[in-house]
N, C-alpha and C positions, 0 to 999 in steps of 0.2 A: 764135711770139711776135710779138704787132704795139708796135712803138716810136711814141712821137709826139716830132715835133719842131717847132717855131718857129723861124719865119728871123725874124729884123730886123733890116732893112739901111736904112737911107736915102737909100741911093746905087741906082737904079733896076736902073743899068745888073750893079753887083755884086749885087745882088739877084737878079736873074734868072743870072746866071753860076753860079751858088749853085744856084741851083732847076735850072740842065738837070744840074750836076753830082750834084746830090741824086735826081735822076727814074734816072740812069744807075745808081747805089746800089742802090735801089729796084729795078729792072729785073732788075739781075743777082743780087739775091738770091731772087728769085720762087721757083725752083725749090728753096732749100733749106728753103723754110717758113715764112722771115721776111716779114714786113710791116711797110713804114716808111709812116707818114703824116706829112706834113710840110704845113705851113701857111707864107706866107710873109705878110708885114707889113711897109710902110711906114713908122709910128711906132707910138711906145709906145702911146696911147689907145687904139689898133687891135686891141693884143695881150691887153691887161689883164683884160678881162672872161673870156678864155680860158686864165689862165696855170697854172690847176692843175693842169691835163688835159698838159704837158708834159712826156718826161723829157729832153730835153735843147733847149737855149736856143743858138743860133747868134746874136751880138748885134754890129751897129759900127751908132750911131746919132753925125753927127758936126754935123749943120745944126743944130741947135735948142741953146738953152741950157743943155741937159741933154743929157748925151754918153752912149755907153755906158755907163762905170764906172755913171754916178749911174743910171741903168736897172737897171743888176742889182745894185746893192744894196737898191735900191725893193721889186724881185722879191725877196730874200733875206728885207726882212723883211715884206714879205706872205704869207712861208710857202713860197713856191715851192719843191719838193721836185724840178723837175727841176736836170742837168748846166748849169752857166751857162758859157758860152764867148765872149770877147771875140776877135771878129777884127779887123785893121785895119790902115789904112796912115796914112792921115793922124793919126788919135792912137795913140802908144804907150801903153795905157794901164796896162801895168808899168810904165814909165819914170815916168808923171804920178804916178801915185799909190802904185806899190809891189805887193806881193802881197796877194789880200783871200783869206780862205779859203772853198769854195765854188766859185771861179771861176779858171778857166784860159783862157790865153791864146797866140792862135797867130797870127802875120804874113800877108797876104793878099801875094801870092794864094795861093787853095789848092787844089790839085790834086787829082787822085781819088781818091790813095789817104790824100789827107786825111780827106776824106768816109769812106771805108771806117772809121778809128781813130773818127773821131766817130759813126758810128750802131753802131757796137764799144760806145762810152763809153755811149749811151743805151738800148742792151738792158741793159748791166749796172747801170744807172741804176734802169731802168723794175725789174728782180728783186728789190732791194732798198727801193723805195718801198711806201710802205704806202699799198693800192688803196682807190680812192675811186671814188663813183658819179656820176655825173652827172647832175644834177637842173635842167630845164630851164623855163624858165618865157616868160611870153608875152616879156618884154623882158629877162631874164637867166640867167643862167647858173651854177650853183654847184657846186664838186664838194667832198662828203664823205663823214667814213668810216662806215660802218655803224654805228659807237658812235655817229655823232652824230645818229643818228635814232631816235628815241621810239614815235615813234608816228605814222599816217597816216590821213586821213577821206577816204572815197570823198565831191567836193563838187558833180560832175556833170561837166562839161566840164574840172575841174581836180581833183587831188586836193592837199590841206592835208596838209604836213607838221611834223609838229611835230621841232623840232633842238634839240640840249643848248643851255646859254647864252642860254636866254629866247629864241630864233631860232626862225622859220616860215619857210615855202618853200611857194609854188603852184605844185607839177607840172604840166604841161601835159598832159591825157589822162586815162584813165579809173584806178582803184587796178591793177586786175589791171595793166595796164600795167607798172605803176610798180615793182609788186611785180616781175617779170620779173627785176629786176636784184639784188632781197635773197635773202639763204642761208633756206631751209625750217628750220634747224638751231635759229635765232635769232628766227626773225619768221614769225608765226602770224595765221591769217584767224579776230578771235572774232568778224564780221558779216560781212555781204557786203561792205560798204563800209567795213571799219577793219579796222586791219591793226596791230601791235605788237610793238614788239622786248622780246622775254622778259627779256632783259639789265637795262630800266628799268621794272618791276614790282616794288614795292618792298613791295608785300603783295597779298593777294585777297578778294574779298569773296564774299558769299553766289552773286551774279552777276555780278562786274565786278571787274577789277585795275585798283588803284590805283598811277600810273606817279607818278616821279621829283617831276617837275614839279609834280603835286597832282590834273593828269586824272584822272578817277575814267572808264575804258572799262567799260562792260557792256555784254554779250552776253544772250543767247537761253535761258532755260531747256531748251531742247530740244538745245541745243547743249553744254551745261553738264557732261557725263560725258566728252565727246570732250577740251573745251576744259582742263578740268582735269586730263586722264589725260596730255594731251600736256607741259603746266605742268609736273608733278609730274618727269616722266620728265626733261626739261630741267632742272629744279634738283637732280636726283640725279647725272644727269652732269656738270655745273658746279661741284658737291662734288668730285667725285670727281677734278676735274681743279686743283681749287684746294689 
């Protein structure tokens, strides 16, 4: 199992105490299979573009006008589905504010086998989060769940995706690419270049299902016996399991 964690510290010098103590983590569990990635981050602006891809949040921001606490409740209600953790010395941020739910907290400094309870907290974190993809574009960054993709168009150097909630997204890279990361189970090639989650197909036509949104995709008469035999077979299972 590979864990992703976020450091934000704004104190340099704990920041980096952090990271050899987090690399020693890391090192020593090599051998039993585990995988920790950990990112580290000076301020919030730094982190934000990346915060979905986290299961657990290592947090003491105390220079700016906006402290810890007001950071992870920002994260909390942007969705963020990893572990939020407030370390600190100079603000207590139990004491300031109380208990938030979501977020635990723990006194600096912190020793190894701190580290050990904390990348403990974000494998049990990452097992229970509900997995999302990661969709990367020339200047940002998105991660979501399989339900929230519709449908994809091969556009040349990017591929267009279409996301529930009236939302688009340009992939960076060709469809086969993109495709890499969806279930065969759910999402089917009816072109070379378009690609569709069977889930947002909300009828079919003579050549072409018509998705959620109003897309009307058609495909290939030559394609049209494979394309529908697959269709079929998928809403007979999705009966069966409803």
């Amino acid at each position: 199992m590979a864990v992703f964690i976020a450091l934000l510290d704004d104190d340099p010098a704990d920041r980096k105490q952090s990271e050899r103590l987090l690399s020693r983590e890391r090192d020593a569990r090599v051998n039993s299979g585990e995988v920790i990635y950990y990112d580290s981050y000076g301020s919030e602006d730094a982190l934000l573009p990346f915060f979905m891809k986290y299961d657990l949040f290592l947090i003491d921001v105390t220079g700016t006008t906006r402290d810890g606490m007001m950071v992870a409740v920002d994260l909390l209600r942007r969705g963020a589905e990893g572990r939020i953790v407030l370390y600190y010395d100079k603000i207590d941020y139990r004491a300031k504010y109380g208990d938030e739910e979501g977020i635990s907290f723990i006194p600096k400094p912190l020793w190894q086998r701190d580290f050990a309870r904390l990348v403990d907290l974000a494998a049990y974190t990452h097992e229970h989060k509900t997995p999302r993809i990661e969709l990367k574009g020339e200047k940002e960054t998105a991660y979501v769940t399989k339900d929230e993709i519709m449908y994809a168009v091969d556009c040349g150097y990017y591929t267009a995706v279409a996301l529930t909630g009236d939302r688009s997204f340009h992939v960076l890279g060709d469809i086969y690419t993109f495709s890499a990361s969806l279930s065969s189970e759910e999402f089917i090639f009816i072109t070379k270049k378009s690609i569709i989650n069977m889930n947002h197909a909300v009828s079919t036509g003579s050549m072409s299902f018509k998705m959620t949104d109003g897309a009307v995709m058609k495909y290939s008469i030559f394609d049209k016996k494979a394309i529908t035999g697959r269709y079929a077979a998928f809403a007979r299972t999705k009966k069966e399991n409803t």
